[in-house]
N, C-alpha and C positions, 0 to 999 in steps of 0.2 A: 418427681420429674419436672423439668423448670418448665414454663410454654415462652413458644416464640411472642413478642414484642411485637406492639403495633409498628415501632420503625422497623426492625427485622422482617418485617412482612414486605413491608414498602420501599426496604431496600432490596429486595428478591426481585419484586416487581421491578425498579430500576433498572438493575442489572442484565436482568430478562430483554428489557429493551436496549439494550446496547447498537449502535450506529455501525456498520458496516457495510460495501458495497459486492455488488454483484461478480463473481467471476466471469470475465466476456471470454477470455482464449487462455492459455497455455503454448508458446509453440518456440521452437528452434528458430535463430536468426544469425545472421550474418551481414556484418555491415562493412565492406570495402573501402578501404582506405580512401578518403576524398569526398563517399560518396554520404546519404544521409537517410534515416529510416523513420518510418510512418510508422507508431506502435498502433494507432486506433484503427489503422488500415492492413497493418502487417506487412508490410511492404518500401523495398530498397527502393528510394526516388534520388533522382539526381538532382529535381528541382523543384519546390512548389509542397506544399503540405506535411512537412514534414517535422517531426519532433528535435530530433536529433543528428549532428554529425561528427563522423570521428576522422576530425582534423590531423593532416598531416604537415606539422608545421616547419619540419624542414626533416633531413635523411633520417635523424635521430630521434624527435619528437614529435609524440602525440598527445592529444588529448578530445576528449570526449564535448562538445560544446552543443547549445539549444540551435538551433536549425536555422534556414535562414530568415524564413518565413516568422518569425519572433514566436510567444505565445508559450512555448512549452517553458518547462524549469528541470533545475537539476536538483537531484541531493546525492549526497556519498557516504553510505553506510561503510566503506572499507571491508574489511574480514569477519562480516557475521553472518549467524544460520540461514540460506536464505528462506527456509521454510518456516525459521519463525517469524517473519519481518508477516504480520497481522493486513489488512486491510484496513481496518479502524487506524493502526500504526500513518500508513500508505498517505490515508486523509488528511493528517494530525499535522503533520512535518512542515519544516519552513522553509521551503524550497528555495533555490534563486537561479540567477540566467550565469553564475560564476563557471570557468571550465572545468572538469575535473582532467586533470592532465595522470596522463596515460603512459606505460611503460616504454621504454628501460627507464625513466625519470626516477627518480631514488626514492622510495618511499611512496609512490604510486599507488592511487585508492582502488587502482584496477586492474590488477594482478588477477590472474588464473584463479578463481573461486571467488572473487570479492563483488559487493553485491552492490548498484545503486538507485533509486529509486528516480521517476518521472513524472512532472505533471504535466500531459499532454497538451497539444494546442486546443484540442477538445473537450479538457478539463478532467479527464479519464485518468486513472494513475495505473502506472508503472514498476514492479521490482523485477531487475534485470540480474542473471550471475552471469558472470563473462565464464566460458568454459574453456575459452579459447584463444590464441592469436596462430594467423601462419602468414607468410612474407607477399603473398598477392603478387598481383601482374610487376607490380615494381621490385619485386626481390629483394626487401628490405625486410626486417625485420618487428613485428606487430603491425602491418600493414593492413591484416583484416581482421576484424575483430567476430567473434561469436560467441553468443551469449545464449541461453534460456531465459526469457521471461513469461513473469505473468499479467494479464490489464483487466483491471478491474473499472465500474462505470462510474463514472463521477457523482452518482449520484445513491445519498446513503438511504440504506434501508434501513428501518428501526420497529426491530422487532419481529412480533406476529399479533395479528388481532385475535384476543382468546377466542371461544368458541362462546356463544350465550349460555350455554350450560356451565362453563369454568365461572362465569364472569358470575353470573349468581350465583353457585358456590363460597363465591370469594366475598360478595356481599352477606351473605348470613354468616360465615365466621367472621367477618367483621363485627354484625350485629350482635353475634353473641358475644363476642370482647367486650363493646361495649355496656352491654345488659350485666357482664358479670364485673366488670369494674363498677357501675353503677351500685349494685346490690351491695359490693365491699363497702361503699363508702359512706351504706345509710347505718345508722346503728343500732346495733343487736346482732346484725349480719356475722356471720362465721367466714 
């Protein structure tokens, strides 16, 4: 039977540590044509704090733009899982202040299911799926938008700190790797 590797060890531990942020909410939203939404507040504002808004740029077009208040960013995943889009992912990404334009526009990254992420004026991130559009006070069509998202905190957590009992554990098989490499290397050793 082969034994794990002192790198094998210390990539386990790496790995273990991997960066991730906190789930803060989960919730159902709806953002009105015109109007603009607070993800770190949860909340439809017309003016002031806000992340995001879904512009109505004329009867026909929309699209999705950072708030007026500056500060947030966008990005556009298009058509994927949104349950697999990761946290660590959420962090990772290179956002920018570009619009993500909105349907009937042809080929639109924000169709019925498609998913796209936020970094908040807060610095908190965002993946959003739009579940929904219906025609709003103006009777137009994609006029309101509704999504599910989730906001996670800006700030990564990494890890867990072992327990002092793991932690020397992990120091004596250390020691004994070492002890037993040592022994290989003097001669007459088996």
């Amino acid at each position: 039977m082969r034994k794990p590797t002192t790198c094998a060890l210390l990539c386990g531990l790496l790995l273990g540590a991997s960066a991730h942020a906190a789930l803060v909410r989960v919730a159902d939203a709806e953002i009105r044509g015109t109007w603009q939404y607070d993800f770190d507040t949860g909340t439809e504002v017309l003016f002031g704090g806000e992340d995001v808004q879904w512009q109505q740029i004329s009867a026909t077009a929309r699209a999705l733009t950072v708030g007026f208040g500056g500060g947030a960013l966008l990005y556009s995943f298009g058509s994927v899982a949104f349950d697999a889009i990761t946290e660590s992912q959420l962090m990772a990404l290179a956002y920018t202040a570009d619009p993500i334009a909105g349907p009937p526009a042809a080929g639109s990254p924000l169709q019925v299911g498609d998913v796209f992420g936020v970094r908040t004026t807060e610095g908190n991130f965002v993946k959003a799926l739009v579940t929904g559009y219906d025609n709003g006070l103006a009777d137009r069509p994609y006029y309101d938008m509704q999504l599910r998202y989730a906001l996670y905190d800006g700030e990564p957590v990494v890890g867990t700190v072992p327990e002092p009992g793991s932690t020397a554990l992990l120091a004596l098989g250390l020691a004994g790797l070492a002890w037993q490499g040592r022994r290989r290397s003097q001669p007459g050793a088996r």
